[in-house]
C-alpha positions in Angstrom: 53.4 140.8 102.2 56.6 142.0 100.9 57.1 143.1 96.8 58.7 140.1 96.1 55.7 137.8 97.5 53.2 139.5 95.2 54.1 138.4 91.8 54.5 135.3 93.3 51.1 134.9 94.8 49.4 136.2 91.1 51.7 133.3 89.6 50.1 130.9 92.4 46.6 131.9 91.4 47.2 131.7 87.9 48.7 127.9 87.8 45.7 126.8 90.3 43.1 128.3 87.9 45.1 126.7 84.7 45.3 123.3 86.6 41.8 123.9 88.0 39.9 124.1 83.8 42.6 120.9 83.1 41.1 119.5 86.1 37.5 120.1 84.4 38.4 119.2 81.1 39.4 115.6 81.7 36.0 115.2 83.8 34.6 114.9 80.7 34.5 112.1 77.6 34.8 114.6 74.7 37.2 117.3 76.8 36.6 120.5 76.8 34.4 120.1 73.8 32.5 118.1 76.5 31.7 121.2 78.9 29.6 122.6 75.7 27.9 119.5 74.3 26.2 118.2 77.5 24.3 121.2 78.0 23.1 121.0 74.1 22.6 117.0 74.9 20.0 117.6 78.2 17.9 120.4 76.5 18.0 118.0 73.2 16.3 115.4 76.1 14.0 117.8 77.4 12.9 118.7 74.1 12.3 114.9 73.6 10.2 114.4 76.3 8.0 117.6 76.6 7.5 118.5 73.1 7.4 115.3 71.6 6.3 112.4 73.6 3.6 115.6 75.6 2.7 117.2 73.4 3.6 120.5 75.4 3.7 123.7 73.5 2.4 126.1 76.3 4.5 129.6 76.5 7.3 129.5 79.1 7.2 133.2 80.0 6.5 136.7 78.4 9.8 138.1 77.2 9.1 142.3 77.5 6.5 141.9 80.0 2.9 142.4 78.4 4.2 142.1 74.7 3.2 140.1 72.2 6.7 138.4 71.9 6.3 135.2 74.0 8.8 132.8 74.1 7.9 129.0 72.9 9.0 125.5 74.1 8.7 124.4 70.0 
């Protein structure tokens, strides 16, 4: 690779990854806005069926390892 070829290949890299998250963004109905809300909608589900329609409320795992602090479905 020669000097020249360098800045070149960083301006390469730089469109595909622009192009790439525009790519991503259109895949979903809301945008980009999208990418963050269907996480929030699946645990919303989850939430839905485990701890209201099962009744589940059982500790998922100890946080600090032999605390107190547990963390909760609900």
């Amino acid at each position: 690779m020669n000097n020249r070829s360098i800045p070149q290949f960083f301006a390469l890299i730089n469109a595909m990854a622009t192009l790439s998250l525009k790519a991503d963004a259109q895949r979903y109905f809301l945008g980009t806005c999208g990418g963050f809300l269907e996480p929030l909608l699946w645990v919303g589900v989850f939430y839905l069926v485990f701890a209201v329609l099962l009744g589940s409320v059982a500790p998922i795992f100890d946080v600090f390892g032999g605390g107190q602090a547990h963390l909760y479905l609900v």
